[in-house]
C-alpha positions as MATLAB code, in Angstrom:
seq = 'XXXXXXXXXXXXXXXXXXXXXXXXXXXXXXXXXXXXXXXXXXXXXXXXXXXXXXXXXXXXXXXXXXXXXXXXXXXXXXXXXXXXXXXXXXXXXXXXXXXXXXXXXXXXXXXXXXXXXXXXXXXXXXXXXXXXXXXXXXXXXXXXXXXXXXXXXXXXXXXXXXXXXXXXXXXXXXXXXXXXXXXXXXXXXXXXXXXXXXXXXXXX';
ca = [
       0.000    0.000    0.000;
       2.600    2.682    1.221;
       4.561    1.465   -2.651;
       1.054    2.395   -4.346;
       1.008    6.274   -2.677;
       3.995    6.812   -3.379;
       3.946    5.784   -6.868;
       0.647    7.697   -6.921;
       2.324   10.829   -5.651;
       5.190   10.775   -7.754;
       2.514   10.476  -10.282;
       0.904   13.320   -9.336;
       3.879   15.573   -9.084;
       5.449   14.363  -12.743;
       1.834   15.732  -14.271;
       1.951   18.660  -11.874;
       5.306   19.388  -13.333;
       4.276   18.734  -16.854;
       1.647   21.103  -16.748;
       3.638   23.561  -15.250;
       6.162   23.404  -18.323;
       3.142   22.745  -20.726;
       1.795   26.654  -19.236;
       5.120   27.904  -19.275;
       5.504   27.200  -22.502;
       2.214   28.589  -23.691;
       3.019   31.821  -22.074;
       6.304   32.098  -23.773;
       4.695   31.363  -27.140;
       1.962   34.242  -25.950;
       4.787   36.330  -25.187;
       6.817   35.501  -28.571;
       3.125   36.222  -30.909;
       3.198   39.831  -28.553;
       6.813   40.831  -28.949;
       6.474   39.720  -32.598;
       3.155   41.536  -33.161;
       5.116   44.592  -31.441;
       7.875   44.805  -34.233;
       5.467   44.317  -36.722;
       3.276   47.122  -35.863;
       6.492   49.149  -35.286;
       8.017   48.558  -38.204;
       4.751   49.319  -40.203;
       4.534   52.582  -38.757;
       7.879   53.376  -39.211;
       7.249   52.743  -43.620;
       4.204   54.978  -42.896;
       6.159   57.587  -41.275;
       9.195   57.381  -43.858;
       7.101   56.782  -47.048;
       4.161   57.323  -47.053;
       3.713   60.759  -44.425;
       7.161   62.104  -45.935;
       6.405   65.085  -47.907;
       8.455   65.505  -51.186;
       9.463   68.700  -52.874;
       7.277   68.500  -56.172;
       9.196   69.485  -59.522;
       8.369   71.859  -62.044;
       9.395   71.929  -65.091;
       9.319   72.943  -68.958;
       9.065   69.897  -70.782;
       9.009   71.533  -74.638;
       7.579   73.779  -76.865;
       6.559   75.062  -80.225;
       6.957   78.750  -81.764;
       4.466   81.388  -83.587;
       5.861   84.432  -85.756;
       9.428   83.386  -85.208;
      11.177   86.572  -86.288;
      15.246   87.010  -86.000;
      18.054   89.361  -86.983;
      21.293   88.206  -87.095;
      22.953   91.109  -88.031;
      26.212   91.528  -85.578;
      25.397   94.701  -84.470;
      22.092   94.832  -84.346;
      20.916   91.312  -83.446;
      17.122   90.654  -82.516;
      14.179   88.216  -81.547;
      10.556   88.221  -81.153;
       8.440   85.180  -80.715;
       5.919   83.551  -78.550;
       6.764   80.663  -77.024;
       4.201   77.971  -76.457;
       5.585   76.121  -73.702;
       4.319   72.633  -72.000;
       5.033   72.672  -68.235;
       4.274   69.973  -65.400;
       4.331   69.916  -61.808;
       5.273   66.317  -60.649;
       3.677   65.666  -57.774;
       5.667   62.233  -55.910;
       3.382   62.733  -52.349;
       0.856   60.638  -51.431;
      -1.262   63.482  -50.603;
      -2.657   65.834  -53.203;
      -0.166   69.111  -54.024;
      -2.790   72.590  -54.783;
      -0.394   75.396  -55.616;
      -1.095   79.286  -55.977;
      -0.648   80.886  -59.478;
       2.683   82.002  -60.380;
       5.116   84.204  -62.461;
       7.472   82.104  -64.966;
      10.236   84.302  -66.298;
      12.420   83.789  -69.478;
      15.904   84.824  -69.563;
      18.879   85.713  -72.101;
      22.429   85.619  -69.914;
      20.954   88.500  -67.007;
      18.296   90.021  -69.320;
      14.598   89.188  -68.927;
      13.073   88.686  -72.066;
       9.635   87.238  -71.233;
       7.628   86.439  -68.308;
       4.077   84.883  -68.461;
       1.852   83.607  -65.231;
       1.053   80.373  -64.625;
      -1.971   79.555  -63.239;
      -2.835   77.617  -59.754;
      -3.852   74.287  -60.036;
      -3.193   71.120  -58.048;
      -1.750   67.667  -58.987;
      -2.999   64.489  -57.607;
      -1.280   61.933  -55.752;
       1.564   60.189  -57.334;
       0.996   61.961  -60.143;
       2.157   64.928  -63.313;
      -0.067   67.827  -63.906;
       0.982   68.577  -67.304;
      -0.464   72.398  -68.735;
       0.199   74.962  -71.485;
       1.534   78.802  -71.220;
       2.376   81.385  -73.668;
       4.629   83.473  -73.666;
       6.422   86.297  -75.804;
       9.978   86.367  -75.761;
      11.796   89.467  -76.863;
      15.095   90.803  -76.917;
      14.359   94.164  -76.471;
      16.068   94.823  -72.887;
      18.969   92.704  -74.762;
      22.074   94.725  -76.091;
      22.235   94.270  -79.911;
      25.896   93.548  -80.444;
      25.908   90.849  -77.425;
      23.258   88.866  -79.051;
      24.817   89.631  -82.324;
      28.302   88.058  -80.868;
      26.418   85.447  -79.804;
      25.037   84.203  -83.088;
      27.546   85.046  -84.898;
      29.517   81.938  -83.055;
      26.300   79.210  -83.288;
      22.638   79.337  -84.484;
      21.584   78.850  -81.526;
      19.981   81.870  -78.315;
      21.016   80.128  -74.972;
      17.550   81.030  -72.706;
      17.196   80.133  -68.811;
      13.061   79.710  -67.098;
      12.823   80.269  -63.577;
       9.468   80.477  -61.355;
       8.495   79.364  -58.208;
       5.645   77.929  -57.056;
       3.933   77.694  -53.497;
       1.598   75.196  -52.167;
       0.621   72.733  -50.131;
       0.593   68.995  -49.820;
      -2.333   67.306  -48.291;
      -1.828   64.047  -46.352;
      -4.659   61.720  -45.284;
      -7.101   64.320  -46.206;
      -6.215   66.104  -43.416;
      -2.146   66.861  -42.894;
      -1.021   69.881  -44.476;
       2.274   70.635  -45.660;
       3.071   73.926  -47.027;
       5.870   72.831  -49.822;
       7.538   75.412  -52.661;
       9.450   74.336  -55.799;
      11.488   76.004  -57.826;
      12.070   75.993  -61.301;
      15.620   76.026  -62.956;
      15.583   75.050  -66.635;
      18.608   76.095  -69.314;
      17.748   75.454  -72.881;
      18.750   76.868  -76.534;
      16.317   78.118  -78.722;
      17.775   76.798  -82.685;
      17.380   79.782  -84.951;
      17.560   77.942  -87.892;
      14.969   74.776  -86.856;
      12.999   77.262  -84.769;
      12.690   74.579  -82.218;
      14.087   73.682  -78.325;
      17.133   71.959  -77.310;
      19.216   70.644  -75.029;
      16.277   71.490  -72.703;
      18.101   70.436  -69.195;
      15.844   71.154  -65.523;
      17.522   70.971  -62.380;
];
């Protein structure tokens, strides 16, 4: 009899002791499944925070363009233009939030001398996306000395021109973030005298 109680309590005490180590285990495995769902959730909001609340300076750009009453003198020194320049533009917009800008001034230059300036007007471009639009604009060499363009063409065919605007705006985020963002424009490009078209178009 006193074999059978013991055998019964060392019985006892080996499924005691399983049990123990079958809930120990089950609360490690409840604390692994927390501690992973923990780096999960951390690491999703950290991609939300770094991608996809990160707000992005949009770019704006000239992308090309096509001329009316192209009229040039070459003559050394008294070299002119006059044209109007009908000029594609886009905003690209790489947010995931919606960018709504305020109208503008674009201005057109020859080395330091302004020869054109035309507005742009305020618009917005979606998420992830290019808002592409058209301007005109007449370009004229007016304010431009006549034997400096004239050495100019006299060494290529070619009137070196430079755009810069900027425009102001904001991005919105969730619907509801706002982000006031600005983005320059910085384009060189040569205007061909002899094609009457743009090259080497280059934004920075």
């Amino acid at each position: 009899m006193a074999y059978n109680g013991g055998q019964k309590a060392y019985d006892a005490e080996v499924a005691s002791a399983a049990q123990s180590e079958e809930r120990r285990k089950k609360r490690m495995k409840c604390f692994a499944y927390v501690a992973a769902f923990a780096v999960f959730q951390t690491a999703i909001i950290l991609v939300f925070a770094l991608v996809v609340m990160k707000v992005r300076t949009p770019k704006f750009r000239v992308r090309s363009a096509t001329f009316d009453n192209f009229d040039v003198s070459t003559l050394v020194t008294n070299a002119s233009f006059n044209t109007r320049m009908n000029a594609e533009l886009s905003v690209k917009n790489a947010n995931f939030g919606r960018y709504k800008y305020q109208s503008s001034i674009i201005e057109f230059f020859y080395q330091d001398y302004k020869v054109g300036e035309t507005v742009v007007p305020g618009g917005k471009a979606n998420f992830k996306s290019t808002k592409k639009f058209a301007v005109s604009v007449d370009l004229s060499s007016a304010n431009v000395p006549g034997d400096v363009l004239g050495n100019e063409l006299s060494q290529h065919a070619w009137i070196p021109l430079t755009s810069r605007a900027t425009l102001k705006g904001k991005v919105t985020l969730m619907l509801i973030f706002k982000k006031n963002k600005s983005t320059n424009m910085d384009c060189t490009m040569n205007l061909n005298i002899s094609s009457k078209q743009l090259q080497d178009l280059r934004c920075r």
